[in-house]
C-alpha positions as CSV (number, residue, x, y, z in Angstrom):
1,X,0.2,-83.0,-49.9
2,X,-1.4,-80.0,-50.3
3,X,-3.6,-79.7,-47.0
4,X,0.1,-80.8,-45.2
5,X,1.7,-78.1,-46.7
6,X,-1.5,-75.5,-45.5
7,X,-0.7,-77.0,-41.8
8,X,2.7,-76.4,-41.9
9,X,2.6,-72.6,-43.2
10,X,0.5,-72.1,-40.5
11,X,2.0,-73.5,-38.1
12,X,5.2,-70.8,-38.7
13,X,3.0,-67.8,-39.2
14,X,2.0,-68.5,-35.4
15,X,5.5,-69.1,-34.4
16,X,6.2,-66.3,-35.6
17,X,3.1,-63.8,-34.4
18,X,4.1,-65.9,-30.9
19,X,7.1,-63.5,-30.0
20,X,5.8,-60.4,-31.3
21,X,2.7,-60.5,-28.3
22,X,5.1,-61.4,-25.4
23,X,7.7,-58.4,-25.3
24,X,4.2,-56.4,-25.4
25,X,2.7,-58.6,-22.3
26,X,6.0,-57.6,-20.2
27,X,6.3,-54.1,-21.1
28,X,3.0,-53.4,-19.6
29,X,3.2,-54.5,-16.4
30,X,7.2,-53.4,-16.7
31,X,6.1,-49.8,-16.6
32,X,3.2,-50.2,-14.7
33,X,6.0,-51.4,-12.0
34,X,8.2,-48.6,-12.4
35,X,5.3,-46.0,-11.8
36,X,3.9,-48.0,-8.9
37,X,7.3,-47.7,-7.3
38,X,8.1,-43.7,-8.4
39,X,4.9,-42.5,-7.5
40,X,5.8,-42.5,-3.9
41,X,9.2,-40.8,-4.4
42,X,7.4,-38.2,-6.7
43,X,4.7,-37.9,-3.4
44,X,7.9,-37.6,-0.8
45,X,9.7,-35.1,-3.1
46,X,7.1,-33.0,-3.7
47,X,6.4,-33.0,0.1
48,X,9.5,-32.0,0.6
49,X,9.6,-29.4,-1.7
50,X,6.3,-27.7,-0.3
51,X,8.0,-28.0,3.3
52,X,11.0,-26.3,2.4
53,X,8.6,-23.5,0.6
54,X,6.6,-23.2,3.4
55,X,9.9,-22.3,5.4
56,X,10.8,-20.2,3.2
57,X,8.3,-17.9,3.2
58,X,8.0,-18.0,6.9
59,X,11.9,-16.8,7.1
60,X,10.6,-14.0,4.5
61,X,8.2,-12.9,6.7
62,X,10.9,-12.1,9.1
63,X,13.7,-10.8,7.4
64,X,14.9,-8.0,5.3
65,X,15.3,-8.9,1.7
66,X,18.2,-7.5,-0.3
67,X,16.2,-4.6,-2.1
68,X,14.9,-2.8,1.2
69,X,11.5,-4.3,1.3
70,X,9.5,-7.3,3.8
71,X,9.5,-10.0,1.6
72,X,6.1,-11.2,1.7
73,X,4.0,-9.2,3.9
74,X,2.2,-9.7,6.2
75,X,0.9,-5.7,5.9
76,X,-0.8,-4.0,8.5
77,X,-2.8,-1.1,6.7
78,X,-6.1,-2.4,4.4
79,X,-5.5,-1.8,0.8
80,X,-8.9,-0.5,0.3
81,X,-11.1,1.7,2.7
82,X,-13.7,5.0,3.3
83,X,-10.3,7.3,2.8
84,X,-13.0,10.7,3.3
85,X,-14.1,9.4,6.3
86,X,-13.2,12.3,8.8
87,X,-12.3,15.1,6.7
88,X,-13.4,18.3,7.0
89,X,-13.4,20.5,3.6
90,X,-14.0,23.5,5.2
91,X,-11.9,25.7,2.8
92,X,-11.1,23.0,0.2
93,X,-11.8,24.1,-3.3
94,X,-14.8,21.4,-3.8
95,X,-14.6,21.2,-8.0
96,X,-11.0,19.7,-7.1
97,X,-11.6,17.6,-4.1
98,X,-14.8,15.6,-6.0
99,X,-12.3,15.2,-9.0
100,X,-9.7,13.7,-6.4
101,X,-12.4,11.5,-4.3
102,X,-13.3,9.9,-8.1
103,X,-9.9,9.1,-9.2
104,X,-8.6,7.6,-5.6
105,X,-12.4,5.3,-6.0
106,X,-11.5,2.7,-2.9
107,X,-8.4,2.9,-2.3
108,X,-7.0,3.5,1.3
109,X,-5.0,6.4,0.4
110,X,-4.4,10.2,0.1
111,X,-4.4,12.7,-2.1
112,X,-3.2,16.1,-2.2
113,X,-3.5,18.7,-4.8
114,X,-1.6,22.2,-4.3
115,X,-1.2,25.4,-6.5
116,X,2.2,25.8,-7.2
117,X,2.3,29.6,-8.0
118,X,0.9,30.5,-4.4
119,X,1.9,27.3,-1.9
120,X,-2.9,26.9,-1.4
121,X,-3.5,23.3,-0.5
122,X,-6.3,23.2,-2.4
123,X,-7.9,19.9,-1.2
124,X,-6.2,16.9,1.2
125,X,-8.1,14.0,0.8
126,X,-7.8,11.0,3.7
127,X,-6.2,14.6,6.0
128,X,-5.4,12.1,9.1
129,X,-3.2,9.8,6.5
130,X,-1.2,13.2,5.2
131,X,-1.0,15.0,8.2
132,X,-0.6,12.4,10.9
133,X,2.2,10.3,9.8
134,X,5.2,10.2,7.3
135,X,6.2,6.8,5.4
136,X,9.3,5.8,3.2
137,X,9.6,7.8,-0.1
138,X,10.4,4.6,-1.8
139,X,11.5,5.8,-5.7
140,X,10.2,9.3,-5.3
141,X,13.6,10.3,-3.3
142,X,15.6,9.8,-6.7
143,X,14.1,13.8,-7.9
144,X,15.9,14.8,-4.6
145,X,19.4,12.8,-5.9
146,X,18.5,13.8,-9.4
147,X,18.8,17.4,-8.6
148,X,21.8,17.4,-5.9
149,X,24.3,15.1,-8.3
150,X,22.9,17.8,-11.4
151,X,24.3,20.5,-8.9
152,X,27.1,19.6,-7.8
153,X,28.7,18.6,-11.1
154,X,28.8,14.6,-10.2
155,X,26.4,13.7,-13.3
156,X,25.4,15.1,-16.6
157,X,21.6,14.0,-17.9
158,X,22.9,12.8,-21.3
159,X,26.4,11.2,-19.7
160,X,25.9,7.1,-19.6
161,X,26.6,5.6,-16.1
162,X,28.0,2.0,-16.5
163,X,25.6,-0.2,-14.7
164,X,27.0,-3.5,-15.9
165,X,29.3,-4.5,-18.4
166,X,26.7,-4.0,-20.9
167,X,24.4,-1.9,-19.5
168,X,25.0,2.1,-19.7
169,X,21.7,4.5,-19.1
170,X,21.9,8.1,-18.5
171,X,19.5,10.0,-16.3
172,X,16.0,10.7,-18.2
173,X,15.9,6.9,-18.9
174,X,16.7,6.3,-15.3
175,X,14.1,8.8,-13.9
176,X,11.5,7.5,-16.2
177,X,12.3,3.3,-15.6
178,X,13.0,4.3,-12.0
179,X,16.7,2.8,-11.9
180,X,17.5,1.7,-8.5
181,X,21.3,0.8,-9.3
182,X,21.9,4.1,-11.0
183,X,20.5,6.8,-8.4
184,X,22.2,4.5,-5.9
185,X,25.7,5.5,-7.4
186,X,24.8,9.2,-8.0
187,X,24.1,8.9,-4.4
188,X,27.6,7.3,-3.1
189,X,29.6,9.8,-5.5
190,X,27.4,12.3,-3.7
191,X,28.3,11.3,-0.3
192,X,25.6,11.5,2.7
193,X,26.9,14.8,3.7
194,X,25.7,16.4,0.1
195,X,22.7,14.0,-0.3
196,X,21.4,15.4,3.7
197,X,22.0,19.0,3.0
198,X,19.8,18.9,-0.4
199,X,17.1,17.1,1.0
200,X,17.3,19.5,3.9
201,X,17.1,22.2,1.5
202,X,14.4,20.3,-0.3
203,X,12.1,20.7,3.0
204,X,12.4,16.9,4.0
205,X,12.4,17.0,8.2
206,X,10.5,20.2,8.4
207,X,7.2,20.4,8.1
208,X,6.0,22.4,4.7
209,X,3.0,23.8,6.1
210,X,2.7,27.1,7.9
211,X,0.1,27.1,10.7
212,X,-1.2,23.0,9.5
213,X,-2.7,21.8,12.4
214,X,-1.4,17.7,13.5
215,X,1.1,18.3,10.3
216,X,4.0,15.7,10.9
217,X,7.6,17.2,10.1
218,X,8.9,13.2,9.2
219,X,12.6,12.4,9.4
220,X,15.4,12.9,7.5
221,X,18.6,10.7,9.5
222,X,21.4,12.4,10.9
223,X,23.9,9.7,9.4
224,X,23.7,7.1,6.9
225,X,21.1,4.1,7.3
226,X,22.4,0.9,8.4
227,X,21.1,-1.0,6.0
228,X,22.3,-0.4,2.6
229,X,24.2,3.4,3.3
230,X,24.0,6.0,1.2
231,X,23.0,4.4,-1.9
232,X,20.2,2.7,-0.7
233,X,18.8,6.3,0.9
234,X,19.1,7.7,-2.2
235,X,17.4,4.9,-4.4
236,X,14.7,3.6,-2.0
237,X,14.7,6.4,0.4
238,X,15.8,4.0,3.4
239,X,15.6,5.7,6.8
240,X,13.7,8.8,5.4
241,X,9.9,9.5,6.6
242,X,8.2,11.9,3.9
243,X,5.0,12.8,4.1
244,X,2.7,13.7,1.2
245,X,2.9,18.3,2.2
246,X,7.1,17.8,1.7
247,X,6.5,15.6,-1.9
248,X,3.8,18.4,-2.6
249,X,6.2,21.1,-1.8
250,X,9.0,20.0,-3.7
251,X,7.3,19.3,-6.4
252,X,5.5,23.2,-6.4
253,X,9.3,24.4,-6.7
254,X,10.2,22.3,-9.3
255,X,6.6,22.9,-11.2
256,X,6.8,26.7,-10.9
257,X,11.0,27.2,-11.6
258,X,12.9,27.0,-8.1
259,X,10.4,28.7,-5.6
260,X,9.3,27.0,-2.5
261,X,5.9,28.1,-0.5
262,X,5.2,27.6,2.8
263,X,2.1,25.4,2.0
264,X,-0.9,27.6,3.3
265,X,-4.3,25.5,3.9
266,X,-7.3,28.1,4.5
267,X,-10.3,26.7,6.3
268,X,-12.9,29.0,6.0
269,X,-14.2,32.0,3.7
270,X,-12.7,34.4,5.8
271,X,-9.1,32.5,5.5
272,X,-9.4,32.3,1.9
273,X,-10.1,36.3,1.8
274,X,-6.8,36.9,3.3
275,X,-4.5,34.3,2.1
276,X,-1.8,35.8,1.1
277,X,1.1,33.1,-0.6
278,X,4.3,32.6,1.5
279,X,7.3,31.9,0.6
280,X,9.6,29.5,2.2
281,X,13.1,29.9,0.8
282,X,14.5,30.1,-3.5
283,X,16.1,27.1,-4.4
284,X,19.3,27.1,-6.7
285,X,18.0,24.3,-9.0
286,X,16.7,26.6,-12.0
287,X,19.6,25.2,-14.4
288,X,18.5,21.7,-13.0
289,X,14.8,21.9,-13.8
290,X,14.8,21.6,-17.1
291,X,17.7,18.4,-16.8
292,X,14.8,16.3,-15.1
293,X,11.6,17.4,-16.8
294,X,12.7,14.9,-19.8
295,X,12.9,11.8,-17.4
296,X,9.8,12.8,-15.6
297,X,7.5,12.8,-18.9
298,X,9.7,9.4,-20.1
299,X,8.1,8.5,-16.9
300,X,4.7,9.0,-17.9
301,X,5.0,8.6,-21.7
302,X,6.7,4.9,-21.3
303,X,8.0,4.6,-17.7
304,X,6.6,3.8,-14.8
305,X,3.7,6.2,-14.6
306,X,2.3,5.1,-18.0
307,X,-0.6,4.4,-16.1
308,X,-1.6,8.2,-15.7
309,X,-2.1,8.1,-19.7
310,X,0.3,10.0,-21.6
311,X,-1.1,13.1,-23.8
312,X,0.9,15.4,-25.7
313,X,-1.7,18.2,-25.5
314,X,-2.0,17.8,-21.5
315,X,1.1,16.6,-20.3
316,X,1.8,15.2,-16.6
317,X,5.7,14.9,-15.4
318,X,5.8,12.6,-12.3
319,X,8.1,10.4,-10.2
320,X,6.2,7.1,-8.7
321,X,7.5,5.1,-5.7
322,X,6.9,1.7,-4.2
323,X,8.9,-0.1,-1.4
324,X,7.1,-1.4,1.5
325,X,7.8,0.5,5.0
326,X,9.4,-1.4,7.5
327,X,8.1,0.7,9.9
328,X,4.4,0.0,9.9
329,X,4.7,-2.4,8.2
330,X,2.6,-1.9,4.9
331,X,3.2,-1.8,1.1
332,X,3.2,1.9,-0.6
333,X,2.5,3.3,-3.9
334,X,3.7,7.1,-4.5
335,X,3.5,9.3,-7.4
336,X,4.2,12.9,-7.1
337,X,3.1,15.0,-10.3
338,X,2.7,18.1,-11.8
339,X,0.8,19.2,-15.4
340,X,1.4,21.7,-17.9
341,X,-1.5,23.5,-19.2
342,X,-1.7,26.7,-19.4
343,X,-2.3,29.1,-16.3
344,X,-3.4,26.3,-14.3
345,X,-1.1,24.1,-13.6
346,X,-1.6,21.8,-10.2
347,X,0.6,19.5,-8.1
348,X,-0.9,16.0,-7.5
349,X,0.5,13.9,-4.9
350,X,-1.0,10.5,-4.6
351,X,0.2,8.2,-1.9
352,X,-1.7,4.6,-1.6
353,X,-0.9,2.2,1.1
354,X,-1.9,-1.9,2.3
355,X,-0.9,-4.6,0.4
356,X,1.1,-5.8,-2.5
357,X,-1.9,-4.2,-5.0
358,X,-1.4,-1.1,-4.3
359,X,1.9,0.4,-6.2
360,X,3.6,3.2,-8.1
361,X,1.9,2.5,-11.2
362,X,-1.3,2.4,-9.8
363,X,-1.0,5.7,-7.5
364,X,0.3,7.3,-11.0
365,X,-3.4,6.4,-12.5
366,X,-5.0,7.5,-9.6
367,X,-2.9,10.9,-10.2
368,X,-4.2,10.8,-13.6
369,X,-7.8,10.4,-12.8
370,X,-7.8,13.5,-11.2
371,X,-6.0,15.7,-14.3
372,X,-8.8,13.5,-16.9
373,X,-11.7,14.4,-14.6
374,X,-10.4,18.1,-14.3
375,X,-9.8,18.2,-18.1
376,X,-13.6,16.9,-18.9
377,X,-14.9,19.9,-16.8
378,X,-12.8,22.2,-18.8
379,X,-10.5,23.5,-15.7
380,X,-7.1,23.6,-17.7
381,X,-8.9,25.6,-20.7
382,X,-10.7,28.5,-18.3
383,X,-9.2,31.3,-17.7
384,X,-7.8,32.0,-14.0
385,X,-7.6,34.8,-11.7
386,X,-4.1,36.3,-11.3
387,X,-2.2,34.6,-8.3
388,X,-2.1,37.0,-5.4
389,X,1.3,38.6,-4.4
390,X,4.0,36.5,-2.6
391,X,5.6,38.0,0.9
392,X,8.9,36.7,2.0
393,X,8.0,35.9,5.6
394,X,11.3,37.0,8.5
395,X,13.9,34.7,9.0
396,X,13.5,32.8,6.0
């Protein structure tokens, strides 16, 4: 009785471990089957979705994207390069230029450093780049809107402007973030009209040196660009050529309180012994000055240019830029600057060009490797030589 009743407890515990095995027996091959069959409409998608990639890039390689720039390259100029080779530094002031060749390292660019009490190009380094040709100012053209809608009344620097429903800045956080949006409706309240006759005044489309042999004048357009209008010449420069004398020169009148030098670039002893600084024209912007300055240390301290290293005991006001110019084509990184140290206070102008790794931020530490390599050698803290009298030359 008992061995029967052993058999038949048994017998149920397998009935019942029976069903628990099978569901497990089908679900495996159950999902096996339903990956065997997704995996090639995974493959197909997928293929699919790296075809319609590919074209995509390939249309962005041959249009215009919506902010101004080639979408994707491909860039004509080499991002890094020999940017001495061919320079002559006959004249140069050679403490500045070796600071200058450290900071730009291998970068294909230019730099140019100018004293803004007399208009003395002190050192151009990569001359062919910033004499030869003029590119797109990119961000850098917002100082030119920044002062023109100061002028004429059409914005405040503590007023808000409404970019969104939510967003208001005013115009020292838009210098120093570079706000596209906002300097492109200073720039349509401006009108083209007002926005060509600053820059004119500025010294964009004339060249800013006097007697600078191969110097290119660049372009400022006789009528709105066609793409984008107004607001995108004043936010991205569109249609504009600048070269790196006219950032230089601007930013000498804005470094120094409103005066603008013809930019004089001596090239020998005996041209040094009688340079005498020139001066180009006054410009009306001393109540402006001080309106920007905020927004271009902002730009510096937390802004775009953060790169150049802020310090409150040596402090660097700048403007970067970078767009990529249609026109070559090839990516650009601008940063136009000015420090103020004592006596000696320089305009740096840094413009790097090539591909997508060269930018604002990084022409903005390039700028800053020049002021750092100046400071270790003690050049802000000596004691300079008082600048030689301006002349007003005729006709100006």
């Amino acid at each position: 009785m008992l061995f029967a009743a052993l058999v038949v407890m048994a017998a149920s515990l397998s009935a019942f471990a029976i069903p628990s095995k099978k569901p497990s027996a089908k679900k495996k091959p159950v999902v096996a089957a339903k990956t065997a069959k997704s995996a090639p409409k995974g493959k197909a998608a997928t293929k699919r979705t790296l075809s319609a990639a590919a074209r995509k890039r390939a249309l962005a390689r041959t249009r215009t994207g919506r902010n101004g720039t080639v979408a994707g390259g491909p860039w004509k100029e080499p991002t890094f390069a020999d940017s001495t080779m061919g320079d002559d530094v006959s004249g140069e002031d050679l403490t500045i230029r070796q600071a200058a060749v450290n900071a730009l390292g291998p970068y294909n660019g230019s730099v140019v450093v100018v004293d803004p009490k007399t208009g003395r190009v002190l050192t151009i380094v990569n001359q062919k780049l910033a004499l030869g040709s003029g590119f797109q100012p990119c961000s850098t053209i917002k100082l030119v809107c920044a002062l023109a809608g100061l002028h004429e009344g059409v914005v405040e620097r503590d007023t808000p402007i409404r970019l969104s429903r939510r967003v208001s800045i005013d115009m020292t956080e838009a210098l120093a973030t570079s706000n596209n949006p906002y300097f492109a409706q200073v720039g349509e309240k401006l009108g083209f009209d007002r926005v060509h006759s600053y820059a004119r005044q500025f010294g964009l489309g004339e060249r800013a040196g006097l007697g600078i042999d191969g110097e290119y004048p660049g372009i400022l357009p006789e009528a709105p660009p066609k793409f984008g209008g107004v607001g995108m010449m004043t936010s991205f420069g569109e249609g504009i050529q600048l070269t790196t004398l006219q950032l230089a020169s601007l930013l000498a009148a804005i470094a120094n309180g409103g005066t603008m030098y013809h930019l004089q670039y001596p090239r020998s002893n005996e041209e040094l012994r009688r340079f005498t600084p020139r001066v180009k024209r006054q410009l009306d912007i001393g109540g402006e000055i001080p309106e920007i300055k905020p927004g271009m240390m902002g730009a510096v301290e937390y802004g775009t240019a953060r790169r150049a290293h802020y310090d409150p005991n040596e402090p660097i006001l700048g403007k970067t830029g970078t767009c990529t110019d249609r026109t070559t084509p090839t990516h650009l990184g601008w940063f136009g600057s000015f420090n103020e140290v004592g006596n000696n206070k320089l305009v740096v102008v840094v413009l790097l060009t090539g591909g997508k790794a060269v930018n604002g931020p990084v022409a903005a530490q390039v700028a800053g490797g020049v002021y750092k390599n100046l400071s270790g050698q003690q050049y802000f803290a000596s004691g300079s030589a008082p600048a030689p009298k301006a002349q007003t030359l005729p006709n100006d």
